[in-house]
VMD Tcl script that draws the C-alpha trace (Angstrom):
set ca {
  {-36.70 -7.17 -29.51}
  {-34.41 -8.68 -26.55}
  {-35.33 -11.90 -24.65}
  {-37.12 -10.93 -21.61}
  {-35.49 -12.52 -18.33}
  {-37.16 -15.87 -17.92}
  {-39.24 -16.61 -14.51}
  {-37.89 -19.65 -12.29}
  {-40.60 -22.25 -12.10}
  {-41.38 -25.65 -11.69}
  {-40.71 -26.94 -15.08}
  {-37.03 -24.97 -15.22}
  {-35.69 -24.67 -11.27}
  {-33.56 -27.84 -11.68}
  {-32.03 -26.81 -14.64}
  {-31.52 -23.16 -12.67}
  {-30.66 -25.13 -9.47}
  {-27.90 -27.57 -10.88}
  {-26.16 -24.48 -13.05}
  {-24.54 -22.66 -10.28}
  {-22.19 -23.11 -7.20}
  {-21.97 -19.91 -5.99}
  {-24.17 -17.32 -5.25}
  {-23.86 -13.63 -4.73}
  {-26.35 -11.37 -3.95}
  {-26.87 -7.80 -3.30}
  {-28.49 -6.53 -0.08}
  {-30.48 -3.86 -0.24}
  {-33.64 -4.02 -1.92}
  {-33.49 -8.23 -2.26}
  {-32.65 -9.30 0.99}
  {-34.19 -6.28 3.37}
  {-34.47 -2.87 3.08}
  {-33.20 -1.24 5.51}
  {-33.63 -3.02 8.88}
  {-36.92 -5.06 7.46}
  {-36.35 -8.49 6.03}
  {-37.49 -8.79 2.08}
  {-40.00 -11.95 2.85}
  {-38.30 -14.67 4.09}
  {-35.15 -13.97 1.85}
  {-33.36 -15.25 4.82}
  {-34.77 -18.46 4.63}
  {-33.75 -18.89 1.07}
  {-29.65 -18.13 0.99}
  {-29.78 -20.75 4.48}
  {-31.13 -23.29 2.50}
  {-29.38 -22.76 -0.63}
  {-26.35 -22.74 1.60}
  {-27.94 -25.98 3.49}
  {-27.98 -27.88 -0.05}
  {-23.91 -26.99 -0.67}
  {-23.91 -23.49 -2.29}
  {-21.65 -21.16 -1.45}
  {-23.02 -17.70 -0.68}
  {-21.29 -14.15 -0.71}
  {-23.12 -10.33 0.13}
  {-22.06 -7.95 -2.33}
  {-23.17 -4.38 -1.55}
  {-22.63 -1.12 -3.20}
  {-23.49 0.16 0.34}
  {-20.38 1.54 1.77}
  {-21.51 2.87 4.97}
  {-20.98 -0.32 7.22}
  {-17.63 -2.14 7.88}
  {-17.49 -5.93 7.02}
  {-17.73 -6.62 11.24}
  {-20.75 -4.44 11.29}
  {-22.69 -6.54 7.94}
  {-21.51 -9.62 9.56}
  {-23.82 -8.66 12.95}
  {-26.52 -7.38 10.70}
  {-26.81 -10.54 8.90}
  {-26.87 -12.33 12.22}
  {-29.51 -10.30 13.50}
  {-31.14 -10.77 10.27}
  {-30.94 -14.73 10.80}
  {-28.33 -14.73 7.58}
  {-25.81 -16.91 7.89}
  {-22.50 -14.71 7.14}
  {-18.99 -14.38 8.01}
  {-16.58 -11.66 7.62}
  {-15.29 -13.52 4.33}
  {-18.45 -13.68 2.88}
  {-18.84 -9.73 3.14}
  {-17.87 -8.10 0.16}
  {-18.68 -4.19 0.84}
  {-17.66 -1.43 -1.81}
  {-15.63 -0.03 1.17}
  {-13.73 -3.24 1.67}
  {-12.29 -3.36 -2.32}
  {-11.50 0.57 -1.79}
  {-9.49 -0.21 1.08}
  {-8.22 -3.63 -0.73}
  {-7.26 -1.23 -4.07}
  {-5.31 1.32 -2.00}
  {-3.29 -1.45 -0.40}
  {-2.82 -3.02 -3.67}
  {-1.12 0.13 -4.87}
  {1.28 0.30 -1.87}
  {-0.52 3.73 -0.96}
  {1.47 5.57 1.56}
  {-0.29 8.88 1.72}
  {-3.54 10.12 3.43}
  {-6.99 9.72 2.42}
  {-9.84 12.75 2.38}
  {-13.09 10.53 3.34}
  {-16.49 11.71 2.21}
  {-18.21 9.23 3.93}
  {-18.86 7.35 7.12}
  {-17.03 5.13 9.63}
  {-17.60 1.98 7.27}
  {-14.97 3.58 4.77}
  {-12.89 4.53 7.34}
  {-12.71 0.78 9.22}
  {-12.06 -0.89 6.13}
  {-9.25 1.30 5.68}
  {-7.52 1.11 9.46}
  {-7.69 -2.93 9.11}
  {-5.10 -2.15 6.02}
  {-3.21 0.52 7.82}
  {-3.95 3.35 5.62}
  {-3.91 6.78 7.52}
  {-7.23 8.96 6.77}
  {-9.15 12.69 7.33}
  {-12.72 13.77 7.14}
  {-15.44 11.96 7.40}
  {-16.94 14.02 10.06}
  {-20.07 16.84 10.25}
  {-18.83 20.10 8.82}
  {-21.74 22.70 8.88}
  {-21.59 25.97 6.86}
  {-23.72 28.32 8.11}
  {-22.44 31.61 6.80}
  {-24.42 32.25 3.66}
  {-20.85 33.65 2.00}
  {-19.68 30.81 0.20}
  {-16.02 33.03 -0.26}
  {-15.51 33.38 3.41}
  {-14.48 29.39 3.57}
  {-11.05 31.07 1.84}
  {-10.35 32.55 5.32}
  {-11.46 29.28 7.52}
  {-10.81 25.99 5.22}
  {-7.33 24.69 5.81}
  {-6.47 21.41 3.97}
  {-4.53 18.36 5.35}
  {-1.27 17.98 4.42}
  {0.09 14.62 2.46}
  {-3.72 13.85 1.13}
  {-2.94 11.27 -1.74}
  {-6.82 10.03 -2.29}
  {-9.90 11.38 -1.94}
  {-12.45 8.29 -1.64}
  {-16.53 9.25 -1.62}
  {-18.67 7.20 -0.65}
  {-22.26 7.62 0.48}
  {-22.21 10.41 3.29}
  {-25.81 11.75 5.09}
  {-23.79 14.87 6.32}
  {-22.54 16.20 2.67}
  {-22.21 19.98 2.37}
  {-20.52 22.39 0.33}
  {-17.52 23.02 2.29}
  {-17.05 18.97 1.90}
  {-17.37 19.44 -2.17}
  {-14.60 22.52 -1.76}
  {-12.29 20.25 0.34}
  {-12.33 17.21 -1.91}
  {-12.26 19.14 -5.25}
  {-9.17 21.23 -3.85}
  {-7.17 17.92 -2.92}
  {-7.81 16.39 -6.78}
  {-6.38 19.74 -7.70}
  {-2.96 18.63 -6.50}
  {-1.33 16.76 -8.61}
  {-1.29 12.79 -8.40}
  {-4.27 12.38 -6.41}
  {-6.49 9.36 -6.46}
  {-9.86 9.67 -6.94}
  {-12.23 7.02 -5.88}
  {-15.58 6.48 -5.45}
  {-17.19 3.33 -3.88}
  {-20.26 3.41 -6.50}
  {-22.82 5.29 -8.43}
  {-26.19 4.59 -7.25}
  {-28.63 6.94 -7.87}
  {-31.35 6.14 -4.97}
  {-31.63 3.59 -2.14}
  {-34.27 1.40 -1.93}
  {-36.69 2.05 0.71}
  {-40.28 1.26 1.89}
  {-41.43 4.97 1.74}
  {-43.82 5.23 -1.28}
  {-43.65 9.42 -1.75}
  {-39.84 10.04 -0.67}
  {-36.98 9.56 -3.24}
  {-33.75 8.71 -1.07}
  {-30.95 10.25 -3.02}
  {-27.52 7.58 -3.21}
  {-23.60 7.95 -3.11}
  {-23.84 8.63 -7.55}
  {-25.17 11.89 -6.35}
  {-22.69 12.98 -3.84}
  {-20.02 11.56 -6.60}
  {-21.60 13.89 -8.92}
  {-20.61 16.67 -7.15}
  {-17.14 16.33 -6.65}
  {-16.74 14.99 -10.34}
  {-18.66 18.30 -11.69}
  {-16.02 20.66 -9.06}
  {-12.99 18.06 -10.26}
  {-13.35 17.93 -13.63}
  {-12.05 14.34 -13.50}
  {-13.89 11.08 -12.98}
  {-13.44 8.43 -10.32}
  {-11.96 5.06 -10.38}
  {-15.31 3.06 -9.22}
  {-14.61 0.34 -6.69}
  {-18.28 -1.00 -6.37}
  {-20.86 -2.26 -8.80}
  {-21.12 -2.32 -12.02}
  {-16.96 -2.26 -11.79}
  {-15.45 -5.81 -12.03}
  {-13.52 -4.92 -9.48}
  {-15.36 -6.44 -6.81}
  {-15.52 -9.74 -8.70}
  {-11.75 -9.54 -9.02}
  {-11.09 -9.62 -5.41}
  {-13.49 -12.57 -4.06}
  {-12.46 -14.38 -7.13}
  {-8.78 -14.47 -5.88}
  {-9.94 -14.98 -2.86}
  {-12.15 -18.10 -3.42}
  {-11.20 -19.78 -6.98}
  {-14.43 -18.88 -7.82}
  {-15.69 -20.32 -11.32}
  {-17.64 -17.17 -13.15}
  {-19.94 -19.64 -15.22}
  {-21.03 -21.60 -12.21}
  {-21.81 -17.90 -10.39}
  {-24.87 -16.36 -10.28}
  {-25.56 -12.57 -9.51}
  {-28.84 -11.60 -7.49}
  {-30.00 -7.74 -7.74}
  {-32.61 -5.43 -7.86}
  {-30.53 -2.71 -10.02}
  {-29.98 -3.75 -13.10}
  {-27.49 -0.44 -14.15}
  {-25.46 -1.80 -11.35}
  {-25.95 -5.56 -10.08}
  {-27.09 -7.40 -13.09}
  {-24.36 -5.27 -15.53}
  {-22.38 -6.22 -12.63}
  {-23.13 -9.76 -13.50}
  {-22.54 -9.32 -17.57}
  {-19.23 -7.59 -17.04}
  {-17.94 -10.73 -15.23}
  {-19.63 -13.49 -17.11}
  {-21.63 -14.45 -14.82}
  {-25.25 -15.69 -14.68}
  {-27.98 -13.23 -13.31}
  {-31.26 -13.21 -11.31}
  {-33.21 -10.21 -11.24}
  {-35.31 -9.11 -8.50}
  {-38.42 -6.64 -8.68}
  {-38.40 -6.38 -5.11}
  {-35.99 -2.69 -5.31}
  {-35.29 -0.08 -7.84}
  {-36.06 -1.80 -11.00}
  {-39.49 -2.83 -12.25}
  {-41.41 -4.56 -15.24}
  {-42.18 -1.79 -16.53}
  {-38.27 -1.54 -16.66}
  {-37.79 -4.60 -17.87}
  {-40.30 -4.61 -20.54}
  {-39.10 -0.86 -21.71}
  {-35.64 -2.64 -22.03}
  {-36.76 -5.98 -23.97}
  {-37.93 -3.59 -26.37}
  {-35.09 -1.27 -27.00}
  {-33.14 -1.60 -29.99}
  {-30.74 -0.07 -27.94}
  {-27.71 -2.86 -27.81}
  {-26.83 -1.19 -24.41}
  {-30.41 -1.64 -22.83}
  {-30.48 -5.52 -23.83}
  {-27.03 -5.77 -21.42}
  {-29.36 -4.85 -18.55}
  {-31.69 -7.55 -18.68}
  {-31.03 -10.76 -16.61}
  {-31.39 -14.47 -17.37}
  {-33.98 -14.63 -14.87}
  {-36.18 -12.69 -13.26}
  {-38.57 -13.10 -9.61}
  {-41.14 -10.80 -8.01}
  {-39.09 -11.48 -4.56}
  {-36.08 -13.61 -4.04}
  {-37.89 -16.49 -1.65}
  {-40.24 -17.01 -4.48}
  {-37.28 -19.82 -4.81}
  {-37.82 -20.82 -1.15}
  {-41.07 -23.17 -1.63}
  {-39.19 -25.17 -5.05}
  {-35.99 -25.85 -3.02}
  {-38.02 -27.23 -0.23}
  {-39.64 -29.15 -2.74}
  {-36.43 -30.21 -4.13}
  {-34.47 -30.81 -0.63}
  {-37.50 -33.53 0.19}
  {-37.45 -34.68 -3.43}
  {-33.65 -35.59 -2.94}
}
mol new
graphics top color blue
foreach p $ca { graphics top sphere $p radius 0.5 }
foreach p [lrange $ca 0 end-1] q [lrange $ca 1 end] { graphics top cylinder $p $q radius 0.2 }
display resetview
């Protein structure tokens, strides 16, 4: 049986406290869900950044451009800047450049792929509503024309997916040479709605890996990708980082991959049930999804760092 993660309290938060620098945390599902603030999670990453900590957003979430989670934060009352947004659309963007990519991109997505992608120069098509009506699927042989000098086909997470988008996509990774990438894998988004299951980008990625017959380079979570490129950014030190998430498949193995420590919130997707399921695995791979520590809500921490801030 694996080590459950351990809860912050009063005995171990300055032990927790002193053995990180850096923070980065996931968005959706600890800090709000949607447009609704997570408790006063807000509250908490200002003061942690108040007391000298240095605090990134790290979302799997590619459907906003850095510009755009920089004024959600701000509405939010997060203190953020562009450089401390580090969006699964942003390192797909960053990877392309990185390979000196000259060709066209085939978006299944929205307009926060797409952004992320102009601010490097890199020419794109698609990511608009295509509705099929017809119900004959072969008729799209007649109408479907594809875009020449399409050299990547990036998916992302896309409310408007249809078939014809699956045909287009899986016809480009036909040619040979063409990228595919996907900015993540999550199954569901985390929302308030108790008797609704909101299906994520892993399913849309399904699709055009089943029609492919190929896989996807991932550029989000649990990839170490994303670590990669705020490390080189920022000198950042992995064993004074810690990783905040609700999904363990994606943010705390996120967190393991790159050495660094974790924090799990129960405040998303995962649960103690989860956990506890996990802890008692003999399953080597399970054990790699629990986190050093674990709290029902992220500003659990907010009440001990006041404490500490007036202690100090």
């Amino acid at each position: 049986m694996a080590r459950a993660p351990a809860p912050i309290t009063k005995e171990n938060f300055k032990r927790f406290l002193d053995s990180f620098d850096t923070v980065l945390t996931d968005c959706d599902g600890v800090i709000w869900r949607g447009d609704e603030l997570v408790g006063r999670s807000n509250q908490t990453l200002n003061t942690l950044q108040a007391m000298g900590k240095k605090v990134f957003y790290v979302t799997n979430n590619s459907t906003k451009s850095r510009d755009e989670y920089v004024a959600k934060c701000e509405r939010l009352g997060f203190k953020a800047t562009k450089e401390s947004i580090l969006s699964s659309a942003f390192v797909l963007a960053q990877y392309l450049k990185q390979q000196d990519f000259k060709k066209r991109v085939y978006v299944v997505g929205t307009g926060g792929i797409t952004q992320e992608l102009d601010a490097v120069g890199i020419t794109h098509c698609g990511p608009q509503k295509e509705v099929f009506e017809s119900g004959n699927i072969l008729s799209l042989a007649n109408t479907i024309k594809l875009e020449p000098d399409v050299g990547a086909v990036a998916v992302g997470f896309d409310p408007f997916f249809t078939f014809p988008k699956i045909l287009r996509a899986a016809s480009y990774l036909d040619q040979p040479g063409c990228l595919f990438l996907a900015t993540n894998t999550d199954e569901r988004f985390p929302v308030s709605s108790k008797n609704l299951v909101f299906p994520g980008t892993g399913c849309m990625v399904r699709c055009v890996e089943t029609a492919a017959e190929r896989p996807p380079v991932i550029m989000g979570k649990p990839s170490t990708k994303m670590f990669t490129v705020i490390q080189e950014k920022n000198n950042l030190d992995p064993k004074r980082t810690i990783m905040i998430g609700d999904r363990c498949n994606t943010d705390i193995l996120f967190g393991k991959n790159c050495g660094l420590q974790t924090l799990v919130v129960l405040s998303g997707v995962t649960s103690q049930a989860d956990l506890d399921t996990w802890a008692a695995s003999s399953d080597p791979e399970h054990h790699r999804l629990l986190a050093d520590y674990c709290l029902t809500q992220l500003d659990e921490l907010l009440p001990l760092l006041e404490a500490e801030t007036q202690h100090t």
